[in-house]
N, C-alpha and C positions, 0 to 999 in steps of 0.2 A: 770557159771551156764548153764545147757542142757536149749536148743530153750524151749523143753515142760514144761521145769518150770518156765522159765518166762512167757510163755504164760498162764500158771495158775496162776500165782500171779498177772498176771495183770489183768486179767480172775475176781478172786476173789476179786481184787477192784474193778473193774467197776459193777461186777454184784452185791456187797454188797451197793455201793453207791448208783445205779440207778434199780436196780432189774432186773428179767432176759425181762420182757417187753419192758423195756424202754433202752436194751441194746445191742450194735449191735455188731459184729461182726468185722467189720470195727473198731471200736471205740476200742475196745480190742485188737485188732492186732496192732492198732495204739498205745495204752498204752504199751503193749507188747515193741515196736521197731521193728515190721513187716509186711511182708504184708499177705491179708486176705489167700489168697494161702499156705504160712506156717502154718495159724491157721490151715486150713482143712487140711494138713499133719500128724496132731497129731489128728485130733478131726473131728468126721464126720460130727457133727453139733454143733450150739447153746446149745441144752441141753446135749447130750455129753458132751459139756468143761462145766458146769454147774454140771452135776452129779459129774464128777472128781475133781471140786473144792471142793462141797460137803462133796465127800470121802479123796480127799488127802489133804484140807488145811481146813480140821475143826480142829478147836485147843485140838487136842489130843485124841478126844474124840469118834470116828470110829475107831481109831488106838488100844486107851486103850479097849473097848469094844472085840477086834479082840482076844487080851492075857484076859481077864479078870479072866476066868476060871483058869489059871496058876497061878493067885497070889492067889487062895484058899491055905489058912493055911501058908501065910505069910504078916505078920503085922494084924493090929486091924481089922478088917472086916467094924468098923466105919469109920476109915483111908481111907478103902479103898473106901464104898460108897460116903465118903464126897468128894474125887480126883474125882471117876468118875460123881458127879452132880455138882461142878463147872466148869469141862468140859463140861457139856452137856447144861448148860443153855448158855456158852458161844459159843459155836457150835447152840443151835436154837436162841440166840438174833442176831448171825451175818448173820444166812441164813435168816431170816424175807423175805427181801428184794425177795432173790430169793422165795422162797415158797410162797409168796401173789402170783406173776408174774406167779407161778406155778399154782395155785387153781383160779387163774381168769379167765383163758382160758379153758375150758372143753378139746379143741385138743392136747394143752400143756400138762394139766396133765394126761390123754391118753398115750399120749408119752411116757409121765416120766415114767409114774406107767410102760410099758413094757420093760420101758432101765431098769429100777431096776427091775423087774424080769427077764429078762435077763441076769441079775450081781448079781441074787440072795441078791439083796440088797432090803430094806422099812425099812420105817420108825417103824415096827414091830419088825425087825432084834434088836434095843435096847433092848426093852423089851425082846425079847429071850435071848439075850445075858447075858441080867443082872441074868434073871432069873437061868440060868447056873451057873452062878459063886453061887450065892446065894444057889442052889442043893447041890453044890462041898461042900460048907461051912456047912451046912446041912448036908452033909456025915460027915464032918467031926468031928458034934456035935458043933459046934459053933456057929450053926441057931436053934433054938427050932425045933422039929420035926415034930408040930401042925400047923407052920408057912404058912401061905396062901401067896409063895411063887410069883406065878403072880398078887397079889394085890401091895407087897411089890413093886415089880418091875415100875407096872402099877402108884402106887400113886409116889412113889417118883420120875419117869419120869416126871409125869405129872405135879410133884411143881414144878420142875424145868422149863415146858416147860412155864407152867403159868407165873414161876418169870420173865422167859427171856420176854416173852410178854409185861408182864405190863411194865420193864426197857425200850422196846425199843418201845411204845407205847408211855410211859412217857417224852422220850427223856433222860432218864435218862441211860446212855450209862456205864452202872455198867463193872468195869473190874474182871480179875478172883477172885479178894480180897475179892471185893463186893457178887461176887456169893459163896464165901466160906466163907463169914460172913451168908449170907441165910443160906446155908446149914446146917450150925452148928447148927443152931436155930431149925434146924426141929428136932435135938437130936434122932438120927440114931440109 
């Protein structure tokens, strides 16, 4: 495995266990099997390796958002929102951790908000995303034509981000199973 992928995986356990506050750079490098010098070879800072754990090791669900538009007019359109909201609640119950660490510090999330515009990334980007594939489906007369397209989007992100919240709020640390027994029930 390339230096930079272990550095994100170990990356993405320390910051999911202890959040991006409470978590150092040293300790990552150290979980990693490196020293702090290698981390900053790959990553210019703490929230740098933080955004890329984000983007590269959310479970599926920054990746499936990226194609979503291309699986218009293949398989059930319910198929396909139910894949992409048990990914997505499983992508915001694992970053919890970092995103409080992120929203407690007013300079932190400064930061953040300008590395994701800078990478043309936010937390916005979902909801665009979704709302695209859902247009595509829509051309293709498979979405009612009347359908309030960024509501659709807007609400069903938002069960999902609520579900992840209450799970890991609760300590109730739900796996993809769990988040696609939720999903089902919202009847898509």
């Amino acid at each position: 495995m390339a230096t930079r992928d272990v550095i994100l995986d170990a990356a993405a356990n320390v910051l999911r266990t202890r959040g991006l506050a409470n978590a150092t750079t040293k300790e990552i490098a150290r979980t990693a099997g490196f020293s702090e010098a290698t981390l900053y070879k790959h990553f210019q800072d703490k929230l740098g390796l933080m955004v890329a754990v984000l983007h590269e090791r959310g479970p599926q669900f920054i990746p499936m958002l990226q194609t979503l538009t291309q699986r218009a007019g293949a398989g059930a359109v319910r198929d396909t929102l139910t894949e992409l909201a048990a990914a997505a609640i499983v992508f915001y119950r694992d970053g919890f951790p970092m995103f409080a660490s992120v929203f407690s510090d007013p300079a932190i999330l400064s930061a953040h908000r300008d590395q994701l515009r800078a990478q043309n990334l936010g937390p916005h980007r979902a909801v665009d995303g979704l709302v695209e594939y859902l247009r595509a489906e829509q051309d293709l007369g498979r979405i009612s034509a009347g359908a309030d397209l960024e509501a659709i989007a807007a609400l069903l992100l938002g069960a999902c981000f609520q579900h992840a919240f209450l799970s890991h709020f609760t300590e109730r640390r739900a796996d993809l199973t769990a988040a696609t027994a939720f999903v089902e029930q919202l009847r898509l």
